[in-house]
C-alpha positions as CSV (number, residue, x, y, z in Angstrom):
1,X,-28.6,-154.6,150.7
2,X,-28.2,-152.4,147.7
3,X,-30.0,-152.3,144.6
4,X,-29.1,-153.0,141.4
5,X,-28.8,-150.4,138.2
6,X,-30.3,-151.9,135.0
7,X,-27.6,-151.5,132.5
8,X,-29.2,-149.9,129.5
9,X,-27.2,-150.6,126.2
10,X,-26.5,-147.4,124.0
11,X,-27.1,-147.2,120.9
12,X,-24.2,-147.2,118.5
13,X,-22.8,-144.1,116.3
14,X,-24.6,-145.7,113.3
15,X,-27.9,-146.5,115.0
16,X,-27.4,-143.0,116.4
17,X,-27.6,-141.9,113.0
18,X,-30.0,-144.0,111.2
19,X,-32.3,-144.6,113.7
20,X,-34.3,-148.4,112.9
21,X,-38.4,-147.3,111.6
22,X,-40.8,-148.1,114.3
23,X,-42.6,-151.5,113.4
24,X,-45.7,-151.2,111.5
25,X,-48.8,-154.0,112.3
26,X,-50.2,-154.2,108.6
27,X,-52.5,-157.4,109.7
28,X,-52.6,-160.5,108.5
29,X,-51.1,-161.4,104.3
30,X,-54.1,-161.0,101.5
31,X,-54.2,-164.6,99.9
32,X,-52.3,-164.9,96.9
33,X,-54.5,-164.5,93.9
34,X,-54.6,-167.1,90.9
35,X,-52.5,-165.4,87.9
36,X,-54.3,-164.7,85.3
37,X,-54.9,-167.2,81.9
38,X,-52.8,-166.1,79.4
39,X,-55.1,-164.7,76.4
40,X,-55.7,-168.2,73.8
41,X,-53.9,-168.1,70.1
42,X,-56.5,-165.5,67.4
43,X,-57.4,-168.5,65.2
44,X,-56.2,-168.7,61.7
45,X,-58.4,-167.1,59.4
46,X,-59.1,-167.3,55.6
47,X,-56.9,-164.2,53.7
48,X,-58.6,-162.9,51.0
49,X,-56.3,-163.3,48.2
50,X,-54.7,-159.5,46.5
51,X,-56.7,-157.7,43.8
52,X,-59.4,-159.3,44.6
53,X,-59.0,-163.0,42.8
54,X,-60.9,-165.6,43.6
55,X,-59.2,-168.4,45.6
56,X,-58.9,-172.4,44.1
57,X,-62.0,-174.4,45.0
58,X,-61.4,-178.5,43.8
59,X,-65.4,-178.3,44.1
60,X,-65.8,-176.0,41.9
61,X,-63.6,-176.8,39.4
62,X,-65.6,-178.8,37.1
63,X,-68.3,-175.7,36.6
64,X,-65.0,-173.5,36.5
65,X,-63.6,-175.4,33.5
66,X,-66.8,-175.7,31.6
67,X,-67.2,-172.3,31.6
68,X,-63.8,-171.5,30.6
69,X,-64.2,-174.0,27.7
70,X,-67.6,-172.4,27.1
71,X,-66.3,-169.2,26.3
72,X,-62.6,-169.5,25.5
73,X,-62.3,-173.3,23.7
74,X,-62.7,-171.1,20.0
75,X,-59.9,-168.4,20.4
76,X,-57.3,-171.3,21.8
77,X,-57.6,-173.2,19.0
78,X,-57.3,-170.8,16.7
79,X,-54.5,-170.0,18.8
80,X,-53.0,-173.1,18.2
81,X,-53.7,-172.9,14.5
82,X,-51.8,-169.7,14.0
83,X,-48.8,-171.0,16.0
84,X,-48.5,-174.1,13.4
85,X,-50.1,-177.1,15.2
86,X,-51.0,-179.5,12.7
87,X,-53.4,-181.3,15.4
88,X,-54.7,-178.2,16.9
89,X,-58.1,-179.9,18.5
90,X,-55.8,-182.7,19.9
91,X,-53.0,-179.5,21.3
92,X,-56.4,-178.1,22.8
93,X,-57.9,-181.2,24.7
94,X,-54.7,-181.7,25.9
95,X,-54.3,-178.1,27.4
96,X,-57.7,-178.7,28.8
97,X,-56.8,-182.2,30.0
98,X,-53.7,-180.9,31.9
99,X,-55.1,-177.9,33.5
100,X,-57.8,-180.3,34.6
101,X,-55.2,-181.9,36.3
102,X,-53.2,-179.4,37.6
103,X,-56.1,-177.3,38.8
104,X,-55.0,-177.2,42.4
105,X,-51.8,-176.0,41.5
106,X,-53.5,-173.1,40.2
107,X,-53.2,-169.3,42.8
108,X,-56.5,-168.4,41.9
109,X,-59.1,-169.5,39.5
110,X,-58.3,-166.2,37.2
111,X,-54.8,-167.9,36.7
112,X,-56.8,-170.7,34.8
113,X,-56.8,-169.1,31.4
114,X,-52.8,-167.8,31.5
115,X,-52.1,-171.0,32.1
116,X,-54.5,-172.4,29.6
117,X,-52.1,-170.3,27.2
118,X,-48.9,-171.4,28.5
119,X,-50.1,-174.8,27.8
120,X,-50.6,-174.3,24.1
121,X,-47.3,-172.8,23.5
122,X,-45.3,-175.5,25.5
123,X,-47.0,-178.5,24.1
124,X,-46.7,-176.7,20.1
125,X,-43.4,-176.1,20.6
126,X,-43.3,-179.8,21.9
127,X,-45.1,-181.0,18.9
128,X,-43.5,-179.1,16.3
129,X,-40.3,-180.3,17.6
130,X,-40.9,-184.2,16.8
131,X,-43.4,-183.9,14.0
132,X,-41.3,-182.3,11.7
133,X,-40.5,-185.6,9.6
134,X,-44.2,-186.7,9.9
135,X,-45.1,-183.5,8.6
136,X,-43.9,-184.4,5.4
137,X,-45.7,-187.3,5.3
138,X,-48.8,-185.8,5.6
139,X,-49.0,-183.6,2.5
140,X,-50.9,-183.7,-0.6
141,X,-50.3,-182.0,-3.6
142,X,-47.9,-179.6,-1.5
143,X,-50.7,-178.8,1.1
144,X,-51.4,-180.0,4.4
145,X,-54.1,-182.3,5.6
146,X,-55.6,-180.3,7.9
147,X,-59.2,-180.9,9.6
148,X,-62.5,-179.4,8.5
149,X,-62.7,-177.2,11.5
150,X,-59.4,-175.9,11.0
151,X,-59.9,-175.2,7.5
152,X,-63.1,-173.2,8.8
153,X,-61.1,-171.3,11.2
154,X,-58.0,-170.1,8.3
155,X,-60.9,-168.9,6.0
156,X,-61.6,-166.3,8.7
157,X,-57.7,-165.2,8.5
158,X,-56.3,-163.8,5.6
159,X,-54.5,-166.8,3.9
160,X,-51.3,-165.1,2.8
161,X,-50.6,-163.4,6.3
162,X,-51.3,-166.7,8.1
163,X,-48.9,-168.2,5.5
164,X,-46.1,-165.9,6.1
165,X,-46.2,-166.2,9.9
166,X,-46.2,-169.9,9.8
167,X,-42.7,-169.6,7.9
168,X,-41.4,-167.7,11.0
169,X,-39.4,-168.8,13.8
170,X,-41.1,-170.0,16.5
171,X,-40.5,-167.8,19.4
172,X,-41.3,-165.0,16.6
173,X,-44.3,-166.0,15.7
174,X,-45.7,-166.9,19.4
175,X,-45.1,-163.5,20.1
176,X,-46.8,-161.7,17.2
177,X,-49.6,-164.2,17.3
178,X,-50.0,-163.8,21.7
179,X,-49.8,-159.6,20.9
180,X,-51.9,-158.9,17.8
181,X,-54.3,-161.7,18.2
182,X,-54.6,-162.3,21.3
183,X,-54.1,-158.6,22.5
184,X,-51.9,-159.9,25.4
185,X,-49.8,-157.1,27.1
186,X,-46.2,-157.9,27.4
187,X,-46.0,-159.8,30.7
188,X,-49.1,-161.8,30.2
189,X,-46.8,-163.0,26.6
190,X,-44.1,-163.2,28.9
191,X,-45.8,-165.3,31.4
192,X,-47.0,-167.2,28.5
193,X,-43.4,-168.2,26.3
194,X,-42.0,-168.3,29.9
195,X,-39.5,-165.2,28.4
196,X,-38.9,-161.9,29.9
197,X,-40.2,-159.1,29.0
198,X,-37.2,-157.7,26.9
199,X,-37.3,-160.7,25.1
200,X,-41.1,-160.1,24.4
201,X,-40.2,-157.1,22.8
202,X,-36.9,-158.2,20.9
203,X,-39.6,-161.2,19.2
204,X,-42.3,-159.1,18.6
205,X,-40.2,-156.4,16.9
206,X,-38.1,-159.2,15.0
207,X,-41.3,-161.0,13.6
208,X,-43.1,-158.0,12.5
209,X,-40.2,-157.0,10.3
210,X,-39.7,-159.9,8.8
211,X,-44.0,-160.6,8.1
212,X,-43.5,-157.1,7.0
213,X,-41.0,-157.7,4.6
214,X,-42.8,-161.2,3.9
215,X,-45.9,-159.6,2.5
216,X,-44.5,-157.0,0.7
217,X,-42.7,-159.3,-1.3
218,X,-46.1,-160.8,-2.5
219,X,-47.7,-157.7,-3.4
């Protein structure tokens, strides 16, 4: 009885030339670790506002006011006086009353007193507009009836010069009266008439020519 030959396959051409890698026991698979949490939102926080103003607090705003009436009531009435208000306490308590109001409207607390201004001019101009017949209604003897605490405030103003600016157009007279008594720079007046800034300048220089011309004609 023969014996039979085991018949031993033979490798290809290809496995010839790429022999297959001998297998490699690496043991047993690590457990699969948790992915990490993903890292939580950076809370909002509070951005101090530029230049260093200070932010709008509604608690605050009482003390805020008072103080700014405290130490500014005086010049923005005579404010009001020099830009023609008949009324100007009234134009004044009204300013007040509306930034009151409007104070969380306001960017920062230093943007009180611009506004304040702006205030003046827009309710004058408001004023001057619809008072003009009453006006003439409320003369005597070809002068104005005007209260004692405005009187008090003209006596410190030369009478003439206040007298020739009232006689000016309005936007002329804003912006000679928010540059030379005021000492505003030329955006804070622009800010204020709600004008640009060439138009500050085209006012300014229009108004003090004709005062100019105003008071030299009296001398």
């Amino acid at each position: 009885m023969k014996r039979k030959t085991p018949v031993i396959a033979r490798p290809s051409p290809e496995e010839r030339l790429h022999p297959p890698e001998p297998a490699v026991d690496v043991g047993p698979e690590p457990p699969l670790e948790p992915s990490p949490e993903p890292a939580p939102a950076p809370t909002a926080q509070a951005v101090e506002p530029e230049g260093g103003a200070r932010p709008v607090d509604m608690s605050d705003r009482d003390a805020a006011l008072a103080d700014l009436f405290a130490r500014h009531y005086t010049p923005t009435l005579r404010l009001a006086v020099l830009l023609g208000a008949d009324d100007a306490e009234d134009v004044v308590a009204e300013a007040f009353w509306q930034l009151y109001r409007r104070w969380h409207r306001l960017r920062n607390v230093d943007a009180a007193l611009a506004y304040l201004r702006g205030t003046v001019v827009n309710l004058i101009r408001m004023r001057l507009r619809h008072l003009q017949v009453a006006r003439k209604h409320t003369q005597e003897m070809g002068h104005e009836v005007i209260s004692a605490e405005t009187e008090a405030i003209l006596r410190d103003d030369q009478r003439e010069l206040v007298a020739a600016l009232k006689r000016l157009p309005a936007r002329q007279r804003e912006a000679l009266v928010l540059r030379y008594w005021l000492g505003l720079r030329e955006h804070e007046i622009a800010a204020a008439m709600g004008i640009s800034c060439g138009a500050v300048k085209s006012h300014t220089a229009r108004g003090m020519a004709a005062l100019t011309r105003a008071m030299e004609g009296r001398s």
